[in-house]
N, C-alpha and C positions, 0 to 999 in steps of 0.2 A: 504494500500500500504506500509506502513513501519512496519508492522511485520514482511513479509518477508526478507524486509532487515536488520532487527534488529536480526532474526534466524542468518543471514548468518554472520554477524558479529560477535555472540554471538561462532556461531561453527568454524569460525575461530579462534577469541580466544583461547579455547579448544584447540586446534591443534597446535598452538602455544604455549601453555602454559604445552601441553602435550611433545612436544620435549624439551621442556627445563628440563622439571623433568629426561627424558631419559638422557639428557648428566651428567646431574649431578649424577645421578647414576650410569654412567660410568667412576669418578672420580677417581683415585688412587694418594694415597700418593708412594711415595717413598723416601729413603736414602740416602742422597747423601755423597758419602765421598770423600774427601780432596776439600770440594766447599770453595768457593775462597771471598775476602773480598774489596768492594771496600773503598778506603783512601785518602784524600787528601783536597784542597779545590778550590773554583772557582771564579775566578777574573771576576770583570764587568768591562770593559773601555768604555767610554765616559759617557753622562750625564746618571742620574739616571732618567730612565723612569717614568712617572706621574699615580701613584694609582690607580685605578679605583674605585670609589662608586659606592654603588645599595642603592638603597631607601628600608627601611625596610617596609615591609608591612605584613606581619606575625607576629603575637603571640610578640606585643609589650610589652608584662610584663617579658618576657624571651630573649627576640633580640635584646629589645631596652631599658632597665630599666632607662638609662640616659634621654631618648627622644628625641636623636637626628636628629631621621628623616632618618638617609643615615649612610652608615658605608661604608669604604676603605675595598676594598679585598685586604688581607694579604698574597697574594700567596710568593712576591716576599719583601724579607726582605733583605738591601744592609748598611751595615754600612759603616766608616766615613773611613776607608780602602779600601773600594769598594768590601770588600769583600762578599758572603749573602749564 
């Protein structure tokens, strides 16, 4: 009973994996001239929001060399200005 559904997965796959190769080879660069440049920076007001950890649990000789256990995601960096 589940090879059948194991084909029908496997040939969705396929089909899926088949249209993606089509868009990407319908890909074009282009030229863009006089494109344009963003500048400036970006104030944070009120408290600075609380970090989030994730526990490391992946290839602890390269993630975690210290052994800490959990590491802060560093998405969002706000210095002593508020500014990030």
């Amino acid at each position: 009973m589940m090879k059948p559904r194991i084909q029908v997965l496997f040939a969705a796959f396929l089909l899926l994996a088949g249209g993606r190769s089509t868009a990407q080879v319908e890909y074009q660069t282009i030229t863009v001239k006089d494109g344009g440049t963003i500048a400036g920076s970006v104030k944070w007001s009120g408290p600075v929001p609380k970090i989030p950890s994730v526990l490391i649990n992946k290839d602890p000789d390269v993630c975690d060399p210290q052994s800490l256990k959990k590491r802060d995601l560093e998405r969002l960096v706000i210095d002593g200005n508020g500014e990030w």
